[in-house]
C-alpha positions as a Markdown table, in Angstrom:
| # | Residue | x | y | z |
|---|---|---|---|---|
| 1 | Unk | -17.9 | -14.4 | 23.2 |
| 2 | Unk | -20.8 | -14.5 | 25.6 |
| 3 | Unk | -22.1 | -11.4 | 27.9 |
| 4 | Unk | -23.7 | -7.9 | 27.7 |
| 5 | Unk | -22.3 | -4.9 | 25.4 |
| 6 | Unk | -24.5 | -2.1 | 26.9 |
| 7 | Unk | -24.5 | 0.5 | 23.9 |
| 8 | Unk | -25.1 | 3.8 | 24.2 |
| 9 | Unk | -27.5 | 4.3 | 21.3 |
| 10 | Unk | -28.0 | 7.5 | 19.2 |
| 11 | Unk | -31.2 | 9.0 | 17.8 |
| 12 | Unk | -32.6 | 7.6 | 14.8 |
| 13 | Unk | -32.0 | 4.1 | 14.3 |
| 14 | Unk | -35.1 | 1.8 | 16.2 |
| 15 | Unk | -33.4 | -1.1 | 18.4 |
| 16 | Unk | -33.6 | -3.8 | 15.8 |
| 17 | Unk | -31.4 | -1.6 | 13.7 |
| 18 | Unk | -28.4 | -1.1 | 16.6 |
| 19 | Unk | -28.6 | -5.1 | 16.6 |
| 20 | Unk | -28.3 | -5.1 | 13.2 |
| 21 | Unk | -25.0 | -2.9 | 13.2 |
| 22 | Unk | -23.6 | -4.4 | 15.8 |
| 23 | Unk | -23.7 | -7.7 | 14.3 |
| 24 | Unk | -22.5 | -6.6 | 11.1 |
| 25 | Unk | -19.3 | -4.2 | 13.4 |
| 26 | Unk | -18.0 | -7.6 | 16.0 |
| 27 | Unk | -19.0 | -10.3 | 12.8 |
| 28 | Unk | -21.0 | -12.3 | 15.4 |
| 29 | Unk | -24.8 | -13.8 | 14.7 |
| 30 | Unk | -26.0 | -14.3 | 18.3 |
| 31 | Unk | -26.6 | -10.6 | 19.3 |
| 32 | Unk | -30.5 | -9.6 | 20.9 |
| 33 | Unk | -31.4 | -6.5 | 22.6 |
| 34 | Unk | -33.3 | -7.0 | 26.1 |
| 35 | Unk | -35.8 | -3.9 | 25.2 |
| 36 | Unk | -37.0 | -1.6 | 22.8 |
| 37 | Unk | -35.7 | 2.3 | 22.7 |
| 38 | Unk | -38.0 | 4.0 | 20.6 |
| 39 | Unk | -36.2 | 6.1 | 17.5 |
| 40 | Unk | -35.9 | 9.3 | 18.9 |
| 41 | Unk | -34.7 | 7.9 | 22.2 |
| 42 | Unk | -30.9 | 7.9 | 23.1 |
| 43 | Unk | -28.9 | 6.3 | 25.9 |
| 44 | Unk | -28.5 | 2.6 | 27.7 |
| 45 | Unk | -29.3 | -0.4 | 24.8 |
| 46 | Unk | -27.9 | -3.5 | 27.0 |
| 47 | Unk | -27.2 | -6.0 | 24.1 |
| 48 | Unk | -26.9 | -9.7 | 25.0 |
| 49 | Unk | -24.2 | -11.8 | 22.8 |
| 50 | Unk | -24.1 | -15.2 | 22.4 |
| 51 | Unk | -24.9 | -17.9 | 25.3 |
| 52 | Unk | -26.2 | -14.5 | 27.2 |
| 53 | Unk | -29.2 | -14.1 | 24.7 |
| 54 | Unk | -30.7 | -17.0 | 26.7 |
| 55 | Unk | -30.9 | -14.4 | 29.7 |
| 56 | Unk | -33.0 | -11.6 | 27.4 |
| 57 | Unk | -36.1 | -12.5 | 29.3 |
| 58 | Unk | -34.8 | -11.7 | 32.8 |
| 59 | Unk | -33.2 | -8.8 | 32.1 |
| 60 | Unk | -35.9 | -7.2 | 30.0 |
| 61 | Unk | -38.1 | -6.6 | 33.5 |
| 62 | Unk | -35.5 | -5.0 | 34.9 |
| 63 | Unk | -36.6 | -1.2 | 36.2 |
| 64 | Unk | -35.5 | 2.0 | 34.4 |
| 65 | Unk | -34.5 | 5.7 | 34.8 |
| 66 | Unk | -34.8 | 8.2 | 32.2 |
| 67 | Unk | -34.1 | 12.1 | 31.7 |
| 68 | Unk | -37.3 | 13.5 | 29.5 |
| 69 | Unk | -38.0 | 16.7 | 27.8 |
| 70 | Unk | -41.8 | 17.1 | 27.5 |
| 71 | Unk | -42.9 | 19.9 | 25.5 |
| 72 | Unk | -46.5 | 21.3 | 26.8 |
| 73 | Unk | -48.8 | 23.0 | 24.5 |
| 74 | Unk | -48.9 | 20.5 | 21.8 |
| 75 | Unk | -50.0 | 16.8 | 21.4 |
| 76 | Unk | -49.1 | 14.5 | 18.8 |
| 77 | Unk | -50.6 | 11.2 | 17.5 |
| 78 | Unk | -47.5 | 9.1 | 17.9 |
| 79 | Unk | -47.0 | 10.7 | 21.7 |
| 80 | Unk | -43.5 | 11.9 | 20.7 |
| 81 | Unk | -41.7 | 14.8 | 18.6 |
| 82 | Unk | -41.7 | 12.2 | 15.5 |
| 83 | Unk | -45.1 | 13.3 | 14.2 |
| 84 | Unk | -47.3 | 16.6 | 13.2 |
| 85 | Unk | -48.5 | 18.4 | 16.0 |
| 86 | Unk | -52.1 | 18.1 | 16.8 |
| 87 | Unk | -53.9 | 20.8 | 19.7 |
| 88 | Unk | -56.8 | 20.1 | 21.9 |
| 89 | Unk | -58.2 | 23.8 | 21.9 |
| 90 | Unk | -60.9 | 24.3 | 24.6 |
| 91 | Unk | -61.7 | 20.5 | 24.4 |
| 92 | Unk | -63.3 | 20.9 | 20.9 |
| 93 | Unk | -61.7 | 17.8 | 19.0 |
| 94 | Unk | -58.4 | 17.5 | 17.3 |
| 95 | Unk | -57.1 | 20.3 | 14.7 |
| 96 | Unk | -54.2 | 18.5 | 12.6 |
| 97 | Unk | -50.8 | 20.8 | 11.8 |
| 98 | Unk | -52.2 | 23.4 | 14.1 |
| 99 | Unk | -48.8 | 25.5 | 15.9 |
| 100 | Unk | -48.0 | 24.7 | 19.7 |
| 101 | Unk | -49.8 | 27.1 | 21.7 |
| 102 | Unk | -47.7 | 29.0 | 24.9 |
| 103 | Unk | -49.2 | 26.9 | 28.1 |
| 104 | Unk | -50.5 | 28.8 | 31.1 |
| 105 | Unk | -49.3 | 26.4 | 33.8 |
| 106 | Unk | -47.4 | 27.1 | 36.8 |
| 107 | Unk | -44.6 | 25.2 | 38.5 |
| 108 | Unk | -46.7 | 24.9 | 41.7 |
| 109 | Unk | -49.7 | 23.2 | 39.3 |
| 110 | Unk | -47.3 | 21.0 | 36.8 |
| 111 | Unk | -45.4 | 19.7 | 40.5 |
| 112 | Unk | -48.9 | 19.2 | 41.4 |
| 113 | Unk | -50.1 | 17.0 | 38.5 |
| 114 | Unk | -47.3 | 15.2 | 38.4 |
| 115 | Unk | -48.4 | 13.7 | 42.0 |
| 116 | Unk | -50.8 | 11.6 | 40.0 |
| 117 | Unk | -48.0 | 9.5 | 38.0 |
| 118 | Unk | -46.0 | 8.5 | 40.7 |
| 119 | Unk | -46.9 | 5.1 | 42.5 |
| 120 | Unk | -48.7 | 2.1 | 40.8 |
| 121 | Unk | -51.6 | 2.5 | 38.0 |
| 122 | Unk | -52.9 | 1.4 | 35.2 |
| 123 | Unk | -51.0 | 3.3 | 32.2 |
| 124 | Unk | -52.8 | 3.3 | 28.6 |
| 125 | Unk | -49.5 | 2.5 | 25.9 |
| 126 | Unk | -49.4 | 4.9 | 22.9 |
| 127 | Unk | -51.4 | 3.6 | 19.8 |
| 128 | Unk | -48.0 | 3.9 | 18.0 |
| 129 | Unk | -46.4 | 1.7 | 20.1 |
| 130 | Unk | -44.7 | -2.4 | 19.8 |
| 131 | Unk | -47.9 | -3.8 | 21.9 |
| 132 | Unk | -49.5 | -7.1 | 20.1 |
| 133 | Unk | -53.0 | -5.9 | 18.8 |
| 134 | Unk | -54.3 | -9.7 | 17.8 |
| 135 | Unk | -51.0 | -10.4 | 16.8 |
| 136 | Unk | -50.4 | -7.5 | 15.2 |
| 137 | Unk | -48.4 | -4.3 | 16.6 |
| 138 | Unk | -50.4 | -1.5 | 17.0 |
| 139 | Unk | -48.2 | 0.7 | 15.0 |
| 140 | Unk | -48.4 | -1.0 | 12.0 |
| 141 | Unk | -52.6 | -0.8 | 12.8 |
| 142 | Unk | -52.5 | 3.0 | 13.3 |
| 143 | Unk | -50.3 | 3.7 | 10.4 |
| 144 | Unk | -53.0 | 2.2 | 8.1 |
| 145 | Unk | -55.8 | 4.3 | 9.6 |
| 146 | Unk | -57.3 | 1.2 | 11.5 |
| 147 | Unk | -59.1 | 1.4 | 14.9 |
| 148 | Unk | -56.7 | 0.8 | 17.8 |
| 149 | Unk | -57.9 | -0.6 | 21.2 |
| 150 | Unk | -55.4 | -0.6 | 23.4 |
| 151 | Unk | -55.3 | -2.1 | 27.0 |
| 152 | Unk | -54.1 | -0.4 | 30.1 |
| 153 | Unk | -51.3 | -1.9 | 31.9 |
| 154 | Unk | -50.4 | -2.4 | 35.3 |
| 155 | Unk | -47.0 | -0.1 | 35.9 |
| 156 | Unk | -45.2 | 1.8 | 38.9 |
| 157 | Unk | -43.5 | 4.9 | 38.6 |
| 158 | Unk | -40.8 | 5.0 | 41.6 |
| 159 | Unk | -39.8 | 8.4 | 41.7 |
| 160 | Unk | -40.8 | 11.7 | 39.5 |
| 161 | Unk | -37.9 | 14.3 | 39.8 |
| 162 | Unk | -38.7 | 17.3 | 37.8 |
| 163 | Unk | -35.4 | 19.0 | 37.3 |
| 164 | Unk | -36.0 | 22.1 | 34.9 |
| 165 | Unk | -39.3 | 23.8 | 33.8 |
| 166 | Unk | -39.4 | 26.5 | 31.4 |
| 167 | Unk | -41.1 | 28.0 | 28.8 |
| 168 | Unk | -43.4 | 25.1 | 28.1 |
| 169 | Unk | -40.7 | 22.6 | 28.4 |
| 170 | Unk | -40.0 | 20.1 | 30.9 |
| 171 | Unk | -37.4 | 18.5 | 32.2 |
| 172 | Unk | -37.8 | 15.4 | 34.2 |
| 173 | Unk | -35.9 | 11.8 | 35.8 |
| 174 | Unk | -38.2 | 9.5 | 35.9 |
| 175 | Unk | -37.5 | 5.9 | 37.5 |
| 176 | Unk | -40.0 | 3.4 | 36.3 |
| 177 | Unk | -41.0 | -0.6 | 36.2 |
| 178 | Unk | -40.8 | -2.3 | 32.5 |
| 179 | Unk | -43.3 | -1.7 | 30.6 |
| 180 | Unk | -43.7 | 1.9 | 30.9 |
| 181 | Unk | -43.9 | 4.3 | 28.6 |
| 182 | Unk | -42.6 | 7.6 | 29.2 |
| 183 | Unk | -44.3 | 8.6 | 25.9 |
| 184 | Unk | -47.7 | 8.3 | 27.3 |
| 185 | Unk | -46.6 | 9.8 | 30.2 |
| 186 | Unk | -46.0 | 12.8 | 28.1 |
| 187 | Unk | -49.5 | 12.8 | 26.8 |
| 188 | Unk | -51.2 | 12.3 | 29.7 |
| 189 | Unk | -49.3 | 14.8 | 31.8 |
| 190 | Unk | -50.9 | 17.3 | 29.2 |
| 191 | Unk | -54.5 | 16.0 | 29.1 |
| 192 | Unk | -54.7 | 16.6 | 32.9 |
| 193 | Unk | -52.5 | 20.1 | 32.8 |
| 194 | Unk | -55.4 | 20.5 | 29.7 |
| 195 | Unk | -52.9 | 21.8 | 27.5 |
| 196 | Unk | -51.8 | 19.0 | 25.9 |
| 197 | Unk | -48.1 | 17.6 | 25.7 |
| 198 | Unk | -45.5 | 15.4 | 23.8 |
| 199 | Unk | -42.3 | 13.3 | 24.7 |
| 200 | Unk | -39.6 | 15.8 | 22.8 |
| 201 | Unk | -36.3 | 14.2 | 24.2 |
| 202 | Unk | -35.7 | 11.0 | 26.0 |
| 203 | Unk | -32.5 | 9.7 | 27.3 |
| 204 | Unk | -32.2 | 6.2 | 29.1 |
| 205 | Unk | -29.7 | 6.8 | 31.9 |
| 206 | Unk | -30.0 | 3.0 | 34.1 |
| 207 | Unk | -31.7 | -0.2 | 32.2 |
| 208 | Unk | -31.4 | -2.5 | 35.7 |
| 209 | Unk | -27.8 | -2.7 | 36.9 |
| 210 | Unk | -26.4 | -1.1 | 33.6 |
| 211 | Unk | -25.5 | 2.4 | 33.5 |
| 212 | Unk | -24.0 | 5.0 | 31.4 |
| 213 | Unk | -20.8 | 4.7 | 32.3 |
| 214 | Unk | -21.0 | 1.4 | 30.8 |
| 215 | Unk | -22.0 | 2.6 | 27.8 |
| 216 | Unk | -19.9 | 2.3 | 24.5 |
| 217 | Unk | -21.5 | 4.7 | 22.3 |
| 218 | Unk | -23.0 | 2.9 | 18.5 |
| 219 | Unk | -20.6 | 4.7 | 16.6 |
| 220 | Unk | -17.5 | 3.6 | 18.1 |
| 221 | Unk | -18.5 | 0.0 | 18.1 |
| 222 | Unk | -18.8 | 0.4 | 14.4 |
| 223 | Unk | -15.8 | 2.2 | 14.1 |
| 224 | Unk | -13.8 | -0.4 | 16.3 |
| 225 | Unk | -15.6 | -3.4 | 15.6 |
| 226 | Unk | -14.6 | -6.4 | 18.0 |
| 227 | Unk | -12.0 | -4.3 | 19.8 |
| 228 | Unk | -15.6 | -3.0 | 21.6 |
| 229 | Unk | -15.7 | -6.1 | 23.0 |
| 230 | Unk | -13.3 | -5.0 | 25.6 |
| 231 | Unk | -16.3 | -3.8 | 27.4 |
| 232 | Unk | -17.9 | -6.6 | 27.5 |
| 233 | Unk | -19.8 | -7.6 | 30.7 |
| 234 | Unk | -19.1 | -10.8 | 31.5 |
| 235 | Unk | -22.1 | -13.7 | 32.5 |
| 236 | Unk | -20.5 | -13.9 | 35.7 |
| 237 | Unk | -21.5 | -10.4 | 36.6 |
| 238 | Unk | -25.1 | -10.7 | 35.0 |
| 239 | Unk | -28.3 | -11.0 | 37.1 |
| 240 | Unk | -27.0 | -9.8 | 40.5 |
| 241 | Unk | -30.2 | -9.4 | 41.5 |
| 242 | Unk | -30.6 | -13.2 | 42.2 |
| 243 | Unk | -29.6 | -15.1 | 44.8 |
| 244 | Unk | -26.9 | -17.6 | 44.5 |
| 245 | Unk | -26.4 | -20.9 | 44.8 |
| 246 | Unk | -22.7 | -22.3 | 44.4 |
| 247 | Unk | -22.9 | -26.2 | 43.4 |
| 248 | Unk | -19.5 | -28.7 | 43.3 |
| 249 | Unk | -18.6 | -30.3 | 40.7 |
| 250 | Unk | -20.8 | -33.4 | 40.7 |
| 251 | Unk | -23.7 | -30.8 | 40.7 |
| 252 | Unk | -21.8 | -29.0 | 37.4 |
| 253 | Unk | -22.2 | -31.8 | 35.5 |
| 254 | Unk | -25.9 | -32.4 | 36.3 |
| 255 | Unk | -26.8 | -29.1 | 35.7 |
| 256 | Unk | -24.9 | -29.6 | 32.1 |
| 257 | Unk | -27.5 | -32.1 | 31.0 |
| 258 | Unk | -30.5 | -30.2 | 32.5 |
| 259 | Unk | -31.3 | -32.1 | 35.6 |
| 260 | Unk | -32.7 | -31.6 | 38.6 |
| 261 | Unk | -30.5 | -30.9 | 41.7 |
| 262 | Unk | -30.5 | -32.4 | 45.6 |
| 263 | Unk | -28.4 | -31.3 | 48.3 |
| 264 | Unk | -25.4 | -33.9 | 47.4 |
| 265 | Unk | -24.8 | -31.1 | 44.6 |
| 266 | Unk | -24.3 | -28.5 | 46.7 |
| 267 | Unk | -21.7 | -26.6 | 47.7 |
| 268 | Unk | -23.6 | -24.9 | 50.6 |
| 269 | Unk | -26.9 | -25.2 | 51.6 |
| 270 | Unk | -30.3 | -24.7 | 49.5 |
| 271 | Unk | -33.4 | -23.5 | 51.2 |
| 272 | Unk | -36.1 | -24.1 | 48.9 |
| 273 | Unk | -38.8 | -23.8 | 51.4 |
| 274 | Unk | -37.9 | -19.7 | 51.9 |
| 275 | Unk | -40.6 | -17.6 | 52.5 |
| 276 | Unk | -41.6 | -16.5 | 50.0 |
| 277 | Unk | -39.1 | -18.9 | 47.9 |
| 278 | Unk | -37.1 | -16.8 | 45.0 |
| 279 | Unk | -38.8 | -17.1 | 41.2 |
| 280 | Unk | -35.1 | -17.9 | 40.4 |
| 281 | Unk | -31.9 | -18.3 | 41.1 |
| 282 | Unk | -27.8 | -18.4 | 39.9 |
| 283 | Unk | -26.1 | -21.6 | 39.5 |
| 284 | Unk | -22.8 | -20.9 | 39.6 |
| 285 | Unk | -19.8 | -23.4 | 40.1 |
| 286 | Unk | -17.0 | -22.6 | 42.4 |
| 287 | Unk | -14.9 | -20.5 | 40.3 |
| 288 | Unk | -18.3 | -17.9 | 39.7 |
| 289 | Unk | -18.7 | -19.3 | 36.5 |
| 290 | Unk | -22.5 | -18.8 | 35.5 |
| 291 | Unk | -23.8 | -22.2 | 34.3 |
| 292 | Unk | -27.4 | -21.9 | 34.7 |
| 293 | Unk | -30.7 | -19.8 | 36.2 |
| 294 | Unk | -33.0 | -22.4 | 38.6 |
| 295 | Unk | -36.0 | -22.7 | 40.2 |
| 296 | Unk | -37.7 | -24.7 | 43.3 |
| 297 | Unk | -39.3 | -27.8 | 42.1 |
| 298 | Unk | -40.8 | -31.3 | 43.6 |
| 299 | Unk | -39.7 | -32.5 | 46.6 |
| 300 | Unk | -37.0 | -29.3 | 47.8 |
| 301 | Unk | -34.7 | -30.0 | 44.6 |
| 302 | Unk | -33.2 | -27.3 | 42.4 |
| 303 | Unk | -34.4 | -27.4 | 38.6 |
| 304 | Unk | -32.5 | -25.7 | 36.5 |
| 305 | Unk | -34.8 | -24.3 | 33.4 |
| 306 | Unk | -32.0 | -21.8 | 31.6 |
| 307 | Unk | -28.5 | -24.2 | 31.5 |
| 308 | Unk | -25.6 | -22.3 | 29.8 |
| 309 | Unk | -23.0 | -24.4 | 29.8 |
């Protein structure tokens, strides 16, 4: 069995874990996950079985919409509604276990402040977070106490719908770039509202081209273990995003053994020198079969660098 089995994955268990059970529910070994839902999250985990584990990387930067419930009046170390609430009161430091307090901030203000996410900038991760301090993730750092420098990174924020707002809690699609984290977006929406804020509900609605309505949820998987595979999405329809290039049967069994490909190979025509010329593209033969992603190399041939056949 080779495609994508896009789960729709409860609160609780981290990402690793839904691998883990949905190994153990289809009895298969070559299952990845092409990015990280935190615990409390819900919604789209695209998992990658068999040959299509070998496509993780490309679909891993693929961009991403959310629905978010952000509670203002309280900030917690972790960013999210999994630790102790901390408060910020009047600037004066950090007061650990101290109650949410009832934010003065109007829709006019919050629609205002949320102006400042949208776009491209440089977003600070949370300290609790998967990113690679030394080697190390920072989560493991900050759970033993241990100073945590974290780096911004470059992301975009497409769009910033807010949907609901009451009460101190807010209700917001956001449709981001990888590598966002809707976490600190949480936080930082409070620092500047200067009431302080955390990430209480998160629900991923889109991962790329997967949906929802996609979506098996984890429980029925495990309940009908490989009978889910019904849903599978097959490596034909993966990576739609790329362009295409259709190659006959001589070219087939080149790309089998990993090499490089001239026009002869072609079905139709290849034009490496585009402007700007694509980071990658499909091979596919001339049924649609998926048999390899390519690049541009020396002298206008086609190089494929991930065969799947």
């Amino acid at each position: 069995m080779n495609g994508a089995l896009v789960v729709d994955k409860p609160a609780g268990p981290t990402s690793h874990d839904v691998v883990a059970r949905v190994r153990r529910a289809l009895g298969l070994s070559r299952v990845g996950h092409t990015g990280t839902l935190d615990p409390l999250a819900t919604g789209v985990l695209p998992l990658v079985i068999g040959r299509a584990t070998r496509l993780a990387r490309f679909l891993t930067m693929d961009e991403k919409e959310y629905v978010a419930g952000i509670r203002l009046g309280s900030a917690t170390a972790t960013y999210d509604a999994e630790e102790r609430v901390i408060r910020e009161p009047d600037g004066q430091g950090l007061q650990l276990g101290a109650p949410p307090v009832s934010p003065d901030v109007s829709e006019a203000a919050l629609q205002e402040a949320l102006t400042a996410f949208t776009g491209t900038y440089r977003q600070m991760p949370p300290p609790f977070s998967a990113k690679k301090i030394s080697g190390t993730p920072a989560y493991l750092l900050a759970r033993l106490n241990k100073a945590v420098e974290m780096r911004a990174v470059e992301v975009t924020v497409h769009s910033l719908e807010l949907l609901h707002y009451e009460g101190g809690l807010i209700s917001l699609r956001v449709r981001s770039s990888s590598g966002f984290y809707v976490r600190s977006l949480a936080h930082d929406l409070g620092q500047r509202l200067g009431c302080g804020g955390h990430l209480e509900t998160l629900r991923r609605t889109r991962a790329g081209e997967f949906t929802l309505a996609q979506a098996v949820p984890l429980e029925e998987i495990q309940r009908s273990g490989s009978a889910a595979l019904s849903k599978l999405v097959p490596m034909t329809d993966l990576l739609p995003r790329l362009p295409k290039v259709v190659v006959n049967a001589r070219g087939a069994q080149r790309v089998a053994h990993g090499h490089p490909l001239d026009g002869g190979d072609l079905a139709g025509a290849w034009e490496s020198d585009s402007d700007p010329a694509p980071v990658a593209v499909r091979v596919v033969d001339g049924s649609g079969a998926l048999l390899a992603v390519g690049r541009a190399g020396a002298g206008g041939l086609l190089q494929p660098f991930v065969v799947l056949v």
